[in-house]
C-alpha positions as CSV (number, residue, x, y, z in Angstrom):
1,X,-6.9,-2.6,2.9
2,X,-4.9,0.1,4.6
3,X,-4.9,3.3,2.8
4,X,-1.8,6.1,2.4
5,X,-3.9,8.6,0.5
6,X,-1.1,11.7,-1.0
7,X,-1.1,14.6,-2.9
8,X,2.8,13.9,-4.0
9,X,3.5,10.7,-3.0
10,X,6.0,9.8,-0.6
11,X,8.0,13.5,-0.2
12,X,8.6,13.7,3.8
13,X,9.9,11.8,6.2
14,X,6.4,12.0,8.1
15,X,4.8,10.3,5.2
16,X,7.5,7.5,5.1
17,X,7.1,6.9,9.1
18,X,3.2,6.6,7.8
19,X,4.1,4.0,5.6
20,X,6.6,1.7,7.3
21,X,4.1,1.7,10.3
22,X,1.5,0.7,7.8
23,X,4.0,-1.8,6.2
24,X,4.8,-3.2,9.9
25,X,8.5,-3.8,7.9
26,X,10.9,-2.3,6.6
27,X,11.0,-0.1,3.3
28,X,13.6,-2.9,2.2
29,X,11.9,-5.9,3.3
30,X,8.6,-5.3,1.3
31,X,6.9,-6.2,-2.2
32,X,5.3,-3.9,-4.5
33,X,3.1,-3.4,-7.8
34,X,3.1,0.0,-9.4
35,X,0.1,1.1,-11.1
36,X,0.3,3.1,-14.1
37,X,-2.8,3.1,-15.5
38,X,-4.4,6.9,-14.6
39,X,-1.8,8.2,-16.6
40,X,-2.7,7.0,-19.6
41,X,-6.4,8.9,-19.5
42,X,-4.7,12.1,-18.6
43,X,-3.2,14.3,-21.7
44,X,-0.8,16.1,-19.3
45,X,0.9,12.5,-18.0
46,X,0.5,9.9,-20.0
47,X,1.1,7.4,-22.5
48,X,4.4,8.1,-23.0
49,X,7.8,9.5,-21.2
50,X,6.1,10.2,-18.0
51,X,4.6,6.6,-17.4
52,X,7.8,5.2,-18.0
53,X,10.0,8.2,-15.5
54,X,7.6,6.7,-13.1
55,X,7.7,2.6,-13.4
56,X,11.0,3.2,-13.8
57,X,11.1,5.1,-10.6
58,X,13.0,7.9,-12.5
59,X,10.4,10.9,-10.9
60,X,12.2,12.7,-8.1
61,X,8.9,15.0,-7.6
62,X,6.8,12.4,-6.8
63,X,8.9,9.6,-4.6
64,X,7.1,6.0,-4.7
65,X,8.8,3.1,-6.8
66,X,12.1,4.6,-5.9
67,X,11.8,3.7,-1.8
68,X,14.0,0.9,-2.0
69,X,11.4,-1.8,-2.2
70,X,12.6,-5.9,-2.1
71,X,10.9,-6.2,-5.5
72,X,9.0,-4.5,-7.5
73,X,6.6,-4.9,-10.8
74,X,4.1,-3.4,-12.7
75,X,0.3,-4.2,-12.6
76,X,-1.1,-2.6,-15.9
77,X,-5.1,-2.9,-15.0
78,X,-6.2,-2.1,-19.0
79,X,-4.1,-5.9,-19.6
80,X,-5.6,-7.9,-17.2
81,X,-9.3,-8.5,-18.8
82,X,-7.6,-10.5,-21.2
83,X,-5.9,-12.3,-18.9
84,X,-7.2,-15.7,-16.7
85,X,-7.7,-14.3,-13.2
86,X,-5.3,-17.0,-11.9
87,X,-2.5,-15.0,-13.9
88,X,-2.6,-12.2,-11.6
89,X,-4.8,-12.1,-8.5
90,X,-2.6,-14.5,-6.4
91,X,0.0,-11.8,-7.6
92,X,-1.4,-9.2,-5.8
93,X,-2.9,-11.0,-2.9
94,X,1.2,-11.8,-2.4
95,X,2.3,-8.2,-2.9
96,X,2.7,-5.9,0.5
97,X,2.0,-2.6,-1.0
98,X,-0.2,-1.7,-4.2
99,X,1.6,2.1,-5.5
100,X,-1.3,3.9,-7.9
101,X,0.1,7.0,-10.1
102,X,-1.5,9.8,-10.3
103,X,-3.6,11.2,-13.7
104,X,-7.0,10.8,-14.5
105,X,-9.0,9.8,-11.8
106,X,-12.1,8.0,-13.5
107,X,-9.8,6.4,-16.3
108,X,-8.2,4.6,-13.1
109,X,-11.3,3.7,-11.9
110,X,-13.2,2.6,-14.8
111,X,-10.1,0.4,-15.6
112,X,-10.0,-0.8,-11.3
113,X,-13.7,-2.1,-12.2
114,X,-13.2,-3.7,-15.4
115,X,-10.2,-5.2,-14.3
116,X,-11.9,-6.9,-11.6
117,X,-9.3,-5.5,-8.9
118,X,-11.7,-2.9,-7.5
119,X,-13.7,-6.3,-6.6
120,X,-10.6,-8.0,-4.7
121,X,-9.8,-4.7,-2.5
122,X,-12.0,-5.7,0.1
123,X,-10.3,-9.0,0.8
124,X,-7.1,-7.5,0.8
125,X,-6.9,-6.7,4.3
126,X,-3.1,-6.6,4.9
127,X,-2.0,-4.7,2.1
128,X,-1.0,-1.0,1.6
129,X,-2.1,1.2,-1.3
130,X,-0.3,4.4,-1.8
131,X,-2.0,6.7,-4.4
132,X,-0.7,9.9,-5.6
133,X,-3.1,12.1,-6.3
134,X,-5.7,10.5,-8.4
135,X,-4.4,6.9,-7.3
136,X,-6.0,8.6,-3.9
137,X,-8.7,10.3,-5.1
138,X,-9.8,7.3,-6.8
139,X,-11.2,5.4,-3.2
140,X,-13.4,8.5,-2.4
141,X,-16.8,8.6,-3.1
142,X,-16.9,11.8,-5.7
143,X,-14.2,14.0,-7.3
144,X,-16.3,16.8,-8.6
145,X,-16.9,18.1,-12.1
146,X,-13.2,19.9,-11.8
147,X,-11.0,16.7,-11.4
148,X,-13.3,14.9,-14.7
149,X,-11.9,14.6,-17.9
150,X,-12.4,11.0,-19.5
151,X,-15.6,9.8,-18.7
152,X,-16.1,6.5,-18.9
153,X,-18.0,5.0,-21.5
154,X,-21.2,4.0,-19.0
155,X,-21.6,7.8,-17.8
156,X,-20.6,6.8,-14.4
157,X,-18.7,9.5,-12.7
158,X,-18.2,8.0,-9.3
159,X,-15.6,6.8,-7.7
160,X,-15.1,4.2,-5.3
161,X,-16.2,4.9,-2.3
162,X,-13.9,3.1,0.0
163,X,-13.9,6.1,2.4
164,X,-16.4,8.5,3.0
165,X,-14.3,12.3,2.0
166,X,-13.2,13.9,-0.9
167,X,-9.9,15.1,-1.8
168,X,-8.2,18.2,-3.6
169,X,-4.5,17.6,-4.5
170,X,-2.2,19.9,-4.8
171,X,-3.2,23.0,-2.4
172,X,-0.4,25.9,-3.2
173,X,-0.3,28.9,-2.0
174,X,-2.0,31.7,-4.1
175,X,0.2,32.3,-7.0
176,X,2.1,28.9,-6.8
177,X,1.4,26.4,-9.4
178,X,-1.0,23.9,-7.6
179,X,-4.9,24.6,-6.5
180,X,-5.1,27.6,-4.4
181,X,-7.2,27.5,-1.3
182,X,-9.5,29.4,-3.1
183,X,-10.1,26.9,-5.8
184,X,-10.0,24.2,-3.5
185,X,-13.1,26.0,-1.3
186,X,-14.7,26.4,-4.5
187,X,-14.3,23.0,-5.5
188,X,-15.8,22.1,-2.1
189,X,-18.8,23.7,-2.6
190,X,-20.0,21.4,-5.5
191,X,-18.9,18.2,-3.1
192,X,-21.7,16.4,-1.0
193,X,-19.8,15.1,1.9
194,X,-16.8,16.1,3.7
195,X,-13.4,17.1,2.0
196,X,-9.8,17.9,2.7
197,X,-7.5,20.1,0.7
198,X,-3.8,18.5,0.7
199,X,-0.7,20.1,-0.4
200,X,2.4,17.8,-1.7
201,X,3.7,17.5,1.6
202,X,0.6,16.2,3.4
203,X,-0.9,12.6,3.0
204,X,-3.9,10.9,4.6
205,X,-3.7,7.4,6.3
206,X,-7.1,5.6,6.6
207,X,-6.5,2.1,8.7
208,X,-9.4,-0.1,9.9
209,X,-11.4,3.1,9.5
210,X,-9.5,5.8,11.5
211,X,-8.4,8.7,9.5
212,X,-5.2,10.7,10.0
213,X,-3.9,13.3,8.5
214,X,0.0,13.4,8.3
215,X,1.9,16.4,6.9
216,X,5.0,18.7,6.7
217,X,3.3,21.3,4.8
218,X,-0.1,22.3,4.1
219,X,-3.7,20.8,4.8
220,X,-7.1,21.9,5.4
221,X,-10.6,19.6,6.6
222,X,-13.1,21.6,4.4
């Protein structure tokens, strides 16, 4: 799977490049899923107006569903354990590009697990996820105690894992609404590998393991 990691999905034309090179097609020629599930866990974003502004692609912050795609649907991971696997998986296997909303981080990933999706990642090799914020933070390895508020119902506060940094969304300058880079350097602290700081405007591309940070605004490899 290749991986556009963001802070604000897809604001910049830098990031967009990021993602039709990813895509290897047009914007207009591909298929998507939207993923709504981390807003439902977090109390700030979801269930409710927010998680329908954004499959409705009616969230001008936070550009994703509104690109222009061929098609576009909605893959609600908390549905699909009660569904037969051939229901969906052959779904997603067709789908170019997999776009995960931001909100709480572990509520995504307990529901990627249970779901069975976090399972068929690997074989996914052509496809694109997009995250925003915790639909990126959800394929690192640890989010720290900052970014947890659901826990999971097994205690497990990992993450993924599918690359091997953290992230902090959001970096603002000091006084801006956001994570300052003093918070995020904080945050760091507690984290046991490597971590980068991103502001809305920056987004990180992982492809057949090479990492590269695109941005029009602000970043830092902490």
């Amino acid at each position: 799977m290749k991986l556009l990691l963001t802070s604000g999905g897809v604001t910049n034309a830098s990031i967009r490049d990021a993602l039709v090179e990813m895509l290897g097609k047009p914007i207009a020629d591909s298929s998507a899923l939207c993923i709504p599930t981390a807003m439902y866990g977090h109390p700030n974003v979801g269930p409710g107006e927010r998680a329908w502004q954004f499959t409705s692609g009616r969230e001008p912050r936070n550009p994703m569903v509104d690109l222009g795609w061929r098609s576009m649907g909605v893959l609600e991971l908390t549905a699909l354990p009660s569904l037969d696997e051939e229901r969906w998986v052959p779904l997603v296997q067709e789908t170019d590009v997999l776009l995960a909303a931001g909100g709480d981080v572990l509520y995504l990933c307990h529901w990627m697990r249970e779901s069975g999706l976090a399972d068929l990642i690997p074989s996914l090799d052509d496809t694109v996820w997009v995250g925003l914020s915790a639909g990126s933070m959800v394929m690192t390895p640890e989010v720290g105690q900052d970014f947890i508020q659901w826990r999971p119902p097994c205690g497990d506060e990992s993450t993924l894992g599918l690359v091997d940094f953290s992230i902090c969304p959001h970096l603002a300058p000091d006084g801006m609404p956001g994570n300052s880079m003093a918070e995020a350097e904080q945050w760091a602290a507690g984290i046991s590998g490597p971590a980068y700081a991103v502001d809305d405007q920056t987004a990180i591309t992982v492809v057949d393991g090479t990492v590269e940070v695109v941005s029009e605004g602000l970043w830092r490899r902490l």
